[in-house]
C-alpha positions in Angstrom: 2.2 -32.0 28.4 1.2 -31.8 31.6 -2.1 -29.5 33.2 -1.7 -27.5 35.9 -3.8 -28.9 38.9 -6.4 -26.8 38.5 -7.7 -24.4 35.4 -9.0 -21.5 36.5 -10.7 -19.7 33.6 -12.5 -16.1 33.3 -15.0 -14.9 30.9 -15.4 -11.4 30.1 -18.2 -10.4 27.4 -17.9 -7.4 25.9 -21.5 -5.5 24.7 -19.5 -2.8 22.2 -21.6 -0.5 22.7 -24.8 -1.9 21.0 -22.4 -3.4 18.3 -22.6 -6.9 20.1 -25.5 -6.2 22.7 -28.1 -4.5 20.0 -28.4 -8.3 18.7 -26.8 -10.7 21.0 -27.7 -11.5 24.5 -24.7 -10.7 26.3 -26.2 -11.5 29.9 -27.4 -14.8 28.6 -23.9 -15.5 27.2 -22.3 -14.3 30.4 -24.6 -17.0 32.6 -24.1 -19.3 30.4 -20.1 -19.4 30.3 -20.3 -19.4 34.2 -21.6 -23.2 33.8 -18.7 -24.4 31.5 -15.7 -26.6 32.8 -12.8 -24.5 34.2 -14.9 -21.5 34.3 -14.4 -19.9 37.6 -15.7 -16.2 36.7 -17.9 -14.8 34.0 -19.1 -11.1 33.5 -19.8 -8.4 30.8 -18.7 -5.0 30.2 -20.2 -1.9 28.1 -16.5 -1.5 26.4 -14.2 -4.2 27.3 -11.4 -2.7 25.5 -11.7 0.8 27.5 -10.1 1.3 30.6 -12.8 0.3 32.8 -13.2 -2.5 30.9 -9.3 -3.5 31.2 -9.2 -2.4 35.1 -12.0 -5.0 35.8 -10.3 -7.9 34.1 -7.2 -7.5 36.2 -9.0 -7.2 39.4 -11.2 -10.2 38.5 -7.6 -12.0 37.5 -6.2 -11.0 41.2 -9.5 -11.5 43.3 -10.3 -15.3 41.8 -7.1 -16.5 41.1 -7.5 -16.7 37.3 -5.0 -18.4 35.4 -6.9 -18.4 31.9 -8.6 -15.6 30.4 -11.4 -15.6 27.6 -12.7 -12.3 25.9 -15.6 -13.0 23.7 -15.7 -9.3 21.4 -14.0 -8.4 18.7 -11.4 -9.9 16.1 -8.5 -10.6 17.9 -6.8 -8.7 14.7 -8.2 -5.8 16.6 -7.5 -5.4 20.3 -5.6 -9.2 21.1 -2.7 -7.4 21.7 -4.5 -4.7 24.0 -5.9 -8.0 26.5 -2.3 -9.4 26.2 -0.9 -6.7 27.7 -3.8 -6.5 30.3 -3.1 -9.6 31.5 0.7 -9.2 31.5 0.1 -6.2 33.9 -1.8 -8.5 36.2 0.8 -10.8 36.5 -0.6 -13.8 34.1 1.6 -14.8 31.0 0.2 -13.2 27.8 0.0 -16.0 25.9 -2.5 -17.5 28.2 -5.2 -15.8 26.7 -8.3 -17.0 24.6 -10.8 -14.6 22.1 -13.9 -15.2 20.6 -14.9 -13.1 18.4 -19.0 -12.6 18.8 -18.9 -9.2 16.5 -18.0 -10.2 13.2 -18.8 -13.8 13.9 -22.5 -13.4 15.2 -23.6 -9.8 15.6 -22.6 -8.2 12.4 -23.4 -11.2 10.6 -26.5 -12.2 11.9 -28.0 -8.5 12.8 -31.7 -10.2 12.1 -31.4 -13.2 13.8 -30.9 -12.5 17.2 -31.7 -15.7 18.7 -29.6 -18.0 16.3 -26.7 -14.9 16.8 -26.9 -15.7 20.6 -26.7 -19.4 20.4 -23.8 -19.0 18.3 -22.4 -16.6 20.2 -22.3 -19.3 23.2 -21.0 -21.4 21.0 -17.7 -20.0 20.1 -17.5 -19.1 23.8 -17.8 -22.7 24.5 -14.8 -23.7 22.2 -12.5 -20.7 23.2 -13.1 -22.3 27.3 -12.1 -25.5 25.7 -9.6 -24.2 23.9 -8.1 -21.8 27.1 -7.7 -25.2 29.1 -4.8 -26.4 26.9 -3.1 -23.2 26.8 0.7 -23.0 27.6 2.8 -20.0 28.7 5.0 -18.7 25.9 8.2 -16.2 25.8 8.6 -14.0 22.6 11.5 -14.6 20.2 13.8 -12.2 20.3 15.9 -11.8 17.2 18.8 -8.6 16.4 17.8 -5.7 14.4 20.4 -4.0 11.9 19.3 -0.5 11.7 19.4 0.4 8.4 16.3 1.1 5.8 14.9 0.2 2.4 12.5 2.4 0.7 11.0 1.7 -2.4 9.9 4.5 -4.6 11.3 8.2 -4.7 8.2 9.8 -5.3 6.7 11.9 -3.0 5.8 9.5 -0.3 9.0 7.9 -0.4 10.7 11.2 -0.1 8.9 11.8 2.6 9.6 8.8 4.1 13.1 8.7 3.0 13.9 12.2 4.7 12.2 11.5 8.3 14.3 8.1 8.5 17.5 10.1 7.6 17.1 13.2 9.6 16.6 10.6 12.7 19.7 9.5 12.0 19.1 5.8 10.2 20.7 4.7 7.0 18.5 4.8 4.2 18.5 2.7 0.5 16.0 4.7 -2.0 15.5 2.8 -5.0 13.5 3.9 -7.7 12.9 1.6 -11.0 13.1 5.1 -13.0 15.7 7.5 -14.1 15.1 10.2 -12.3 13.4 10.2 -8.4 10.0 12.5 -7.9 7.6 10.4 -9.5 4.4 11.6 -10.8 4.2 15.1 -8.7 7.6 16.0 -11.0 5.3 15.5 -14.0 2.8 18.3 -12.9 2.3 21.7 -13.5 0.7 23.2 -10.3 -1.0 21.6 -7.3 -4.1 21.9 -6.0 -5.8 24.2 -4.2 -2.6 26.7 -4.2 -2.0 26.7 -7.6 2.2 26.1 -6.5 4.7 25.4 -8.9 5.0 21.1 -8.4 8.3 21.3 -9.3 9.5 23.9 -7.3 7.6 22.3 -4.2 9.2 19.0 -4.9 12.7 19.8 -6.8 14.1 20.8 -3.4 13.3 17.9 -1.8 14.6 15.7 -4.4 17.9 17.9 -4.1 17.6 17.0 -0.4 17.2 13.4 -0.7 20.8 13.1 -3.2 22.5 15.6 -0.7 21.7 13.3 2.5 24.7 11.4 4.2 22.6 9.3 5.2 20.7 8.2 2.0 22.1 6.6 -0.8 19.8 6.8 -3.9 19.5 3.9 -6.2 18.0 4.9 -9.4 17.1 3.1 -12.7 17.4 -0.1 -10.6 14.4 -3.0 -8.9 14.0 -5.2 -6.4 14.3 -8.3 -7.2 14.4 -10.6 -4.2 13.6 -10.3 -0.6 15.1 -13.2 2.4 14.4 -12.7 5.7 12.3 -11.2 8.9 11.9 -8.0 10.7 14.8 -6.5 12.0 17.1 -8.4 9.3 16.2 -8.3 5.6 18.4 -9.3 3.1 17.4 -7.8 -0.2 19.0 -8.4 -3.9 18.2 -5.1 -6.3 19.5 -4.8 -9.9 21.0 -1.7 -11.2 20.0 -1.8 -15.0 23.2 -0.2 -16.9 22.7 3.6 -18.5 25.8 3.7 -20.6 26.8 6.1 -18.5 29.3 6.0 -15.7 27.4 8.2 -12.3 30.5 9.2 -11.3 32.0 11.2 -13.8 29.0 12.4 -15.6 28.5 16.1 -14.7 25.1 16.8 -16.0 26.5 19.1 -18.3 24.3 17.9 -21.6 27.0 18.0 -24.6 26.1 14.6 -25.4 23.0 15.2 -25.9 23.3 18.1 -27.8 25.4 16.1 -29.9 22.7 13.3 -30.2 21.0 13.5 -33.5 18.3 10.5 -32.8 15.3 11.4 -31.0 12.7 9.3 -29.4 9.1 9.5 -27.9 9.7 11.2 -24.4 7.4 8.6 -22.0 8.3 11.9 -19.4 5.9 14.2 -21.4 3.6 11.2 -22.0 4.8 10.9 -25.5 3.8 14.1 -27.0 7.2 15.4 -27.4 10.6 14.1 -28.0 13.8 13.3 -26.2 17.5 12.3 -27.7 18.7 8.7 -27.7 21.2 9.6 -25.1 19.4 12.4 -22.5 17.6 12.7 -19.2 13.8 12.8 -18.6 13.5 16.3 -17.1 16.2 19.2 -16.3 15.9 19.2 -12.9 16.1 15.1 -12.8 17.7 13.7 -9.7 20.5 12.2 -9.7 21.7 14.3 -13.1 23.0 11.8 -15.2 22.6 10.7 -18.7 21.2 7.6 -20.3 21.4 5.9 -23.7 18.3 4.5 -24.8 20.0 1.3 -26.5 16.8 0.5 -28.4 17.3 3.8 -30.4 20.8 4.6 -30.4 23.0 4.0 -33.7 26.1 4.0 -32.2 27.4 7.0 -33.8 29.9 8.0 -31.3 29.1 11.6 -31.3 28.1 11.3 -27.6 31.7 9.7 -26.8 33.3 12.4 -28.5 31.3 15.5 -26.8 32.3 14.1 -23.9 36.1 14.1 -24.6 38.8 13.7 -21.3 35.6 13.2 -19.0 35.0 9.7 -20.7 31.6 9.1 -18.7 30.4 7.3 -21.7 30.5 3.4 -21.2 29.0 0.7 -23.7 30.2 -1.9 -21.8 28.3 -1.5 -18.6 26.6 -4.1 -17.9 23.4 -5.3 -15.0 24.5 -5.0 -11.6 23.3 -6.8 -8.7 23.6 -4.7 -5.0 22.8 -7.2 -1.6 21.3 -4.3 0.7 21.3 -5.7 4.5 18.1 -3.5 6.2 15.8 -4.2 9.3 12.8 -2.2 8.0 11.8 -1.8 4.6 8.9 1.0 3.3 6.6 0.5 0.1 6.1 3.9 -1.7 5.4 2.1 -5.6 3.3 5.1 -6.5 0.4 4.5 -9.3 0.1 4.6 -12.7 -2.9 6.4 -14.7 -5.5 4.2 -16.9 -5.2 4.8 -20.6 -8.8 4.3 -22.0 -7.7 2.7 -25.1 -10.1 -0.4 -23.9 -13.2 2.1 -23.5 -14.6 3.3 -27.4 -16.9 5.3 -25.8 -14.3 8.4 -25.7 -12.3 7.6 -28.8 -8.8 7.6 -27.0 -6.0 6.8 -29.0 -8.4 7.1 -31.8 -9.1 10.9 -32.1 -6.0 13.2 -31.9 -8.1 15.5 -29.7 -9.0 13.2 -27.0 -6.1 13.5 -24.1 -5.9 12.2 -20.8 -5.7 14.9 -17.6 -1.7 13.7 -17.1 -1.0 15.1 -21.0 -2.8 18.3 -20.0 -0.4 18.8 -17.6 2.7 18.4 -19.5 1.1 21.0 -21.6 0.9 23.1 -19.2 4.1 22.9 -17.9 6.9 25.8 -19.1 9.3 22.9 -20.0 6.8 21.0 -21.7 6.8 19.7 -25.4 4.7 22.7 -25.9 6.2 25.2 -23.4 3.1 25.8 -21.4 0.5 27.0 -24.6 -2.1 24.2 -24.6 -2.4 23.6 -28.4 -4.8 20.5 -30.1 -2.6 17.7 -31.5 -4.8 18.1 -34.9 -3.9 21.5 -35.8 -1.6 22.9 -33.0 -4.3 25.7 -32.6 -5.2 26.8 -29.2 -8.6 25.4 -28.6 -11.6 27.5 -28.1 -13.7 25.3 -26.6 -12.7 22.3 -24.5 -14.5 19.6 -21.9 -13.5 18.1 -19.0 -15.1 14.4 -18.4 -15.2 13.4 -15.1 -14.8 9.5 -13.6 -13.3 7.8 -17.0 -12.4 4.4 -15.6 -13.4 5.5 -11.5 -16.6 4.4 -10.4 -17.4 1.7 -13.4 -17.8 -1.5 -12.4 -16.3 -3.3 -15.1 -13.3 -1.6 -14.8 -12.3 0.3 -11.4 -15.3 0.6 -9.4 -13.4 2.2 -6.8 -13.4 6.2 -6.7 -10.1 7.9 -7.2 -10.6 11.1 -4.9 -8.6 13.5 -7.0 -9.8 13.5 -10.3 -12.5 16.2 -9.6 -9.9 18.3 -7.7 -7.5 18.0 -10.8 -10.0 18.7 -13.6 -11.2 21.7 -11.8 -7.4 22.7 -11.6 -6.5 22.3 -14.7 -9.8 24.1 -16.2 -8.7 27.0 -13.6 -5.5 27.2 -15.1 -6.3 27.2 -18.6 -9.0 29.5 -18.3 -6.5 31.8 -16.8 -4.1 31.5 -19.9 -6.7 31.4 -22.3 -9.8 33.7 -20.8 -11.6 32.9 -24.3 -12.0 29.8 -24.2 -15.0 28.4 -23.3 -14.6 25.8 -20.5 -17.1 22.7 -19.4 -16.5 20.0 -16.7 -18.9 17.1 -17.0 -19.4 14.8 -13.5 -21.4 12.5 -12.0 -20.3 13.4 -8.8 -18.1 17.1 -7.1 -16.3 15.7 -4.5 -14.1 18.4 -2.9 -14.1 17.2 0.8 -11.1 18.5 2.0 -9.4 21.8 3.4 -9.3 24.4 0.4 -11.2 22.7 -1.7 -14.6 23.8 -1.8 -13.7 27.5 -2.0 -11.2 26.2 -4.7 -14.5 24.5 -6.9 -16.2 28.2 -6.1 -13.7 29.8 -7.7 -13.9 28.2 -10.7 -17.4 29.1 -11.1 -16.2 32.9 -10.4 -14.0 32.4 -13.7 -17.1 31.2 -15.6 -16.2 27.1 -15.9 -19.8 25.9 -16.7 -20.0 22.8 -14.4 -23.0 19.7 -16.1 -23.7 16.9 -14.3 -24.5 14.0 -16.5 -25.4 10.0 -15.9 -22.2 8.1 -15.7 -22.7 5.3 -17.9 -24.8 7.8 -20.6 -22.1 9.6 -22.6 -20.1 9.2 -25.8 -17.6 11.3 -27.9 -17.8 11.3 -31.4 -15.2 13.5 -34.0 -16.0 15.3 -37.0 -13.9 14.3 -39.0 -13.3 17.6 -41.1 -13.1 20.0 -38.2 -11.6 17.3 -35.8 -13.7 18.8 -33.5 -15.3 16.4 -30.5 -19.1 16.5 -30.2 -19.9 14.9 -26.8 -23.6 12.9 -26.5 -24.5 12.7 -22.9 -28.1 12.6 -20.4 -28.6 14.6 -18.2 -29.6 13.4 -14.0 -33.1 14.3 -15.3 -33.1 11.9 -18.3 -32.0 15.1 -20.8 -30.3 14.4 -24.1 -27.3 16.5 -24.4 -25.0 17.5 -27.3 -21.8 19.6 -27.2 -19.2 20.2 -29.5 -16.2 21.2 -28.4 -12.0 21.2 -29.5 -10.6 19.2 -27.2 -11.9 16.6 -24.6 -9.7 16.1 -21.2 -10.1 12.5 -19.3 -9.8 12.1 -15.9 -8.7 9.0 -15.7 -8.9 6.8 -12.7 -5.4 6.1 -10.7 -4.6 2.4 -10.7 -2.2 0.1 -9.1 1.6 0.8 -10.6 2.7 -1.9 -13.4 4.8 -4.3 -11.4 2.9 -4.2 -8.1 1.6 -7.8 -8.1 5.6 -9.2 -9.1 6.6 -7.3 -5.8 4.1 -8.7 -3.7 5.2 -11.7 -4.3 8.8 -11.0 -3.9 8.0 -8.9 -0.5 5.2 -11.6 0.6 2.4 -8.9 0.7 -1.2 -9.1 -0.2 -3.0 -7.1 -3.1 -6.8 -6.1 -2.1 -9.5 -6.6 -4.8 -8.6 -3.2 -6.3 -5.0 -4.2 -6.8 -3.4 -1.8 -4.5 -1.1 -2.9 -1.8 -3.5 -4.4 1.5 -3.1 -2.8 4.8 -2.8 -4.5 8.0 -6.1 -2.6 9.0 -7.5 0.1 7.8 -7.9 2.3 10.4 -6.1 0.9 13.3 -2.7 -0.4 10.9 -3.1 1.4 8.0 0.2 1.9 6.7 1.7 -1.8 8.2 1.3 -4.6 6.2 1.0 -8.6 7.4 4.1 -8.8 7.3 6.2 -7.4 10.2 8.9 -5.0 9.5 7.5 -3.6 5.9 5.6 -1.0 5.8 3.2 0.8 3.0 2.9 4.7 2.3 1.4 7.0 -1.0 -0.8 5.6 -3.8 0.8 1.8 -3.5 -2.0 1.3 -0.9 -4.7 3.5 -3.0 -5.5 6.6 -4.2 -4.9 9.6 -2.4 -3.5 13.4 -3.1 -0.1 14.5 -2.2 -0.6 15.8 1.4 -2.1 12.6 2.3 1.3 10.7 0.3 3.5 13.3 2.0 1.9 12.3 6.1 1.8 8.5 5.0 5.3 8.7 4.6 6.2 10.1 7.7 4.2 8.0 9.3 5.9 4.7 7.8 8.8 6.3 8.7 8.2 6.8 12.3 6.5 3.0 12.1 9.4 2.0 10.7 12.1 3.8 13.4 10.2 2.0 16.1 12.0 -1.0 14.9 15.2 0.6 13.9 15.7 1.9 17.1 15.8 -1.4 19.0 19.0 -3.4 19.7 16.6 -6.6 19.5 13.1 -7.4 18.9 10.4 -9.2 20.0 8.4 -11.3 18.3 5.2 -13.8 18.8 6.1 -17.2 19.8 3.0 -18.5 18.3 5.5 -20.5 15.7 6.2 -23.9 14.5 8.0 -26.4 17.0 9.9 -29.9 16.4 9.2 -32.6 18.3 13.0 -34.1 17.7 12.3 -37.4 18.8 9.2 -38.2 16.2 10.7 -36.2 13.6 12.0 -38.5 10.8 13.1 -35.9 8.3 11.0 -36.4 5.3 11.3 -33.1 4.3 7.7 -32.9 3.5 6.9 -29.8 5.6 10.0 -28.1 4.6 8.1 -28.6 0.9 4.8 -27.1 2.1 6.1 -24.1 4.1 5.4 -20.8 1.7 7.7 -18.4 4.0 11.2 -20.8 3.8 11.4 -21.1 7.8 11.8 -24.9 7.5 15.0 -26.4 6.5 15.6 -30.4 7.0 19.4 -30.6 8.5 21.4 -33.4 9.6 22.6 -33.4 12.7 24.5 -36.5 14.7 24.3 -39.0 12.0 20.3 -38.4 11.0 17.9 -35.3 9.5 15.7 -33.1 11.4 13.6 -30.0 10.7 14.4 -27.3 12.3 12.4 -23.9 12.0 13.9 -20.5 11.6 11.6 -18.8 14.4 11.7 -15.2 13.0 10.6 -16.5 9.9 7.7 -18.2 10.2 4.0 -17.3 10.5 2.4 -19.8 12.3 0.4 -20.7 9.6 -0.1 -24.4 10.4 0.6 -26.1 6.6 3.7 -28.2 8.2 1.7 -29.4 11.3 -1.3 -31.1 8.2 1.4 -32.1 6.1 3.8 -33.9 8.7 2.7 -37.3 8.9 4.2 -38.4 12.6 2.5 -35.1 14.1 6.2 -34.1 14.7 5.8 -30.7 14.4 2.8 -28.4 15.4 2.3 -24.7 16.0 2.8 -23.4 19.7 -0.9 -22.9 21.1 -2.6 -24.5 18.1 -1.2 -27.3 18.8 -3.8 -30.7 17.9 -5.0 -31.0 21.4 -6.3 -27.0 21.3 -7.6 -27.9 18.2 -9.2 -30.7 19.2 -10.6 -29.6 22.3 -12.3 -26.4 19.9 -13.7 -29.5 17.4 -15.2 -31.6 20.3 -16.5 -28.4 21.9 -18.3 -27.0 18.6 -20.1 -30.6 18.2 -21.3 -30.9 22.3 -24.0 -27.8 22.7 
């Protein structure tokens, strides 16, 4: 390719406040760009990204003639789209633009070296001019958008996110790998700080969702594969059979009444029963029955309560649905950790040892206990009973993340039992009170009111211990000062941390997202992107991307939804050019980057008698592995191309 006569090239520093400037030298990197080849114009600016900032790069762009443009600030995976469309509005291609990134790179990094931080702050500068020289305008792909949805997960998020894309007018696929949609707000008893009825909130909503024209809900069913880009997923899902045909079961319950197996309910977290043939919860959604296979005899007695409706079918069999969408919307949910792995609270060992997701399903009217919170030892009413705080949260061999809600719950659910039980004598044990949100602190004070005794202890100090006549828990824990405590009480409460749903990793892979170090799903960015994902077009909302209560799930997936619209609503896209490109004439068809490429946007074709790699545009992420893998250089990425990269290498190594 061919240079223009003559590069013209600005630099523009950015100080961030004292981000960049409290270590680096920004008016020694500004002279010193001003002597590099191409440079035309060099300055710096307090906040490049603010609209002075962006004013003076298009009137630098205008008064010199620039026809390259270098910002040395931030990541580019923070405001490179921001300078784009800077110098777009000054009449310069976006694509001709260059960033260094002196924050992360030498400020943040090298806060007490502020001379080396300088030098190498010149020194990426140095490479992005080299860089900028080789630069070539681009045009953005556009590609069609089918303007339909996919959200996966009906709990409350989805829901949420389900409703908004409906009620603007999009078609919507909810799948949910459960019976029943609501997830784990369905499960509760009251929510916290208004003590409402979870159900009652929520049921409505679910109602709402099977109502919708424009949703169709896919339950007991998962995704299995994903093809395609933004605007134009193809996804496969597979229905798993209930026995039971959806459209002529009415919900009515004579089969199960007919039943006579029954089975550990997983709904009430296996402390009650359901039939072989049931559904998880009366005010499930969709209403229809399911044989549990692994338990049913075949007796028959189902098929016969059902008489002329014949909804009963043994022969159903897996189904697999292609669902065509252009967005698609990550609501997973969470699962809670079972401390079977921990023998410092005896789970799973002593009967009187629960976790605070089996409190609730005693609490609840429709319970296996019908609200009365009884010990699993005697089915007594407990007189005593202790909350422990940050079981699994906060420990650095297991989840050293915080879960946010666990003191909020634990302090509900000791409200609500000392309401039905004013005798009891009630303890929460923490490390830490965190109730940092609206209602909450007045909710923690009104526990004290009803006289919850509230002892902080050392997190990693405490163990639970049964006596074994009484069945009784006596609880050995120290005290912040260093004091030894014993209590004895008739039933201990976990809160148990929130962890990433069982599953989440397989559909990352299927879906091409990341996982962060916790195991939740990873944001684009955190503040900036923090329900898109790295990959355009799917979005994440709810506990999938980390713990968070239901108000926060609810707004998430609105938001996703809204993100998600902004694609729906679009005839065609745009997308970055910064892609893989054939050179036809040097391509051979070897096949060999086809082999490397991770995303499937290569495919070796013949065409007029020979092969040739040709690159789905839409589907590929610029990632570079077929441009080191091709051995006649035949294909490169637009931009980082070998003679940008190059010109970076030779720049780094000449100081």
């Amino acid at each position: 390719m061919e240079e223009p006569e003559e590069i013209r090239i600005g630099v523009f520093v950015c100080h961030c406040g004292l981000n960049i400037a409290g270590v680096v030298d920004v008016e020694e990197v500004t002279e010193y760009a001003k002597t590099l080849p191409g440079v035309v114009h060099a300055e710096h600016n307090p906040y490049t990204c603010s609209e002075p900032g962006q004013k003076a790069i298009k009137e630098a762009i205008k008064k010199y003639r620039l026809n390259r443009v270098v910002v040395a600030s931030c990541s580019p995976r923070m405001h490179e789209p921001t300078f784009r469309q800077v110098i777009q509005e000054a009449g310069l291609n976006p694509y001709l633009l260059e960033m260094a990134n002196i924050r992360e790179h030498c400020s943040w990094c090298h806060s007490h070296e502020p001379r080396e931080a300088t030098e190498k702050a010149k020194d990426l500068v140095r490479m992005a001019v080299a860089k900028a020289r080789h630069l070539r305008p681009l045009k953005p792909i556009e590609v069609p958008v089918t303007n339909r949805a996919l959200v996966i997960g009906g709990g409350i998020a989805g829901i949420s996110a389900a409703l908004n894309l409906a009620e603007m007018g999009y078609k919507v696929y909810l799948v949910d790998r459960y019976e029943s949609i609501g997830g784990h707000m369905a499960q509760l008893d009251k929510t916290f700080p208004t003590l409402d009825c979870s159900i009652c909130i929520e049921g409505p909503l679910m109602v709402d969702v099977a109502r919708h024209p424009n949703i169709e809900l896919i339950t007991y069913a998962e995704v299995k594969e994903v093809e395609g880009y933004v605007g134009n997923f193809k996804v496969k899902v597979e229905k798993k059979p209930r026995y039971v045909d959806e459209s002529k079961c009415t919900g009515c319950g004579e089969c199960r009444d007919a039943c006579p197996i029954e089975v550990p309910n997983d709904w009430d977290m296996f402390l009650g029963v359901r039939k072989a043939i049931d559904v998880p919860f009366d005010q499930a959604v969709p209403l229809v029955y399911r044989i549990d296979r692994d338990h049913c005899i075949e007796c028959y007695k189902c098929v016969e309560a059902c008489g002329p409706r014949e909804a009963i079918d043994f022969s159903q069999q897996p189904e697999e649905l292609t669902l065509e969408v252009g967005a698609i919307i990550v609501a997973t949910g969470y699962d809670i950790y079972l401390p079977y792995d921990d023998p410092r609270y005896g789970y799973g060992k002593y009967d009187n040892v629960i976790t605070a997701l089996e409190m609730e399903r005693l609490h609840v009217a429709a319970g296996p206990t019908k609200g009365v919170i009884r010990r699993a030892s005697d089915g007594k009413v407990p007189k005593s009973v202790a909350f422990i705080q940050c079981v699994g949260s906060r420990d650095v061999t297991r989840f050293p993340y915080c879960s946010g809600i666990c003191c909020m719950y634990s302090i509900k659910n000791a409200v609500l039992l000392k309401e039905k039980h004013p005798e009891t004598e009630v303890y929460i044990l923490y490390t830490d009170m965190r109730t940092n949100y609206k209602g909450y602190e007045e909710f923690y004070n009104r526990a004290k009111e009803l006289g919850i005794k509230f002892i902080r202890i050392d997190l990693e100090k405490r163990q639970i211990l049964e006596d074994p006549k009484t069945k009784n828990l006596i609880i050995r824990a120290e005290t912040e000062e260093g004091k030894t405590i014993e209590l004895e009480v008739e039933m201990v409460v976990l809160a148990s941390a929130m962890v990433p749903k069982a599953g989440t990793k397989d559909l990352a892979r299927v879906l091409g997202l990341s996982v962060g170090p916790n195991g939740f799903f990873m944001e684009a960015h955190p503040k900036l992107r923090p329900i898109e994902t790295l990959v355009d077009g799917i979005f994440i909302a709810g506990c999938c991307q980390g713990p968070k209560d239901i108000q926060f799930s609810v707004a998430q997936g609105a938001a996703a939804a809204v993100k998600a619209a902004e694609i729906l609503s679009k005839k065609a896209l745009e997308i970055e050019p910064l892609v893989a490109a054939v050179d036809e004439v040097r391509c051979r068809g070897c096949g060999r980057c086809e082999e490397v490429c991770e995303f499937g946007a290569i495919k070796v074709l013949e065409e007029n008698g020979r092969l040739v790699a040709r690159v789905n545009e839409a589907l590929c992420k610029g990632c570079g592995a077929c441009s080191v893998r091709c051995p006649t250089g035949a294909i490169k990425v637009r931009n980082f191309g070998p003679e940008q990269i190059r010109a970076q290498a030779i720049a780094a190594i000449r100081r």
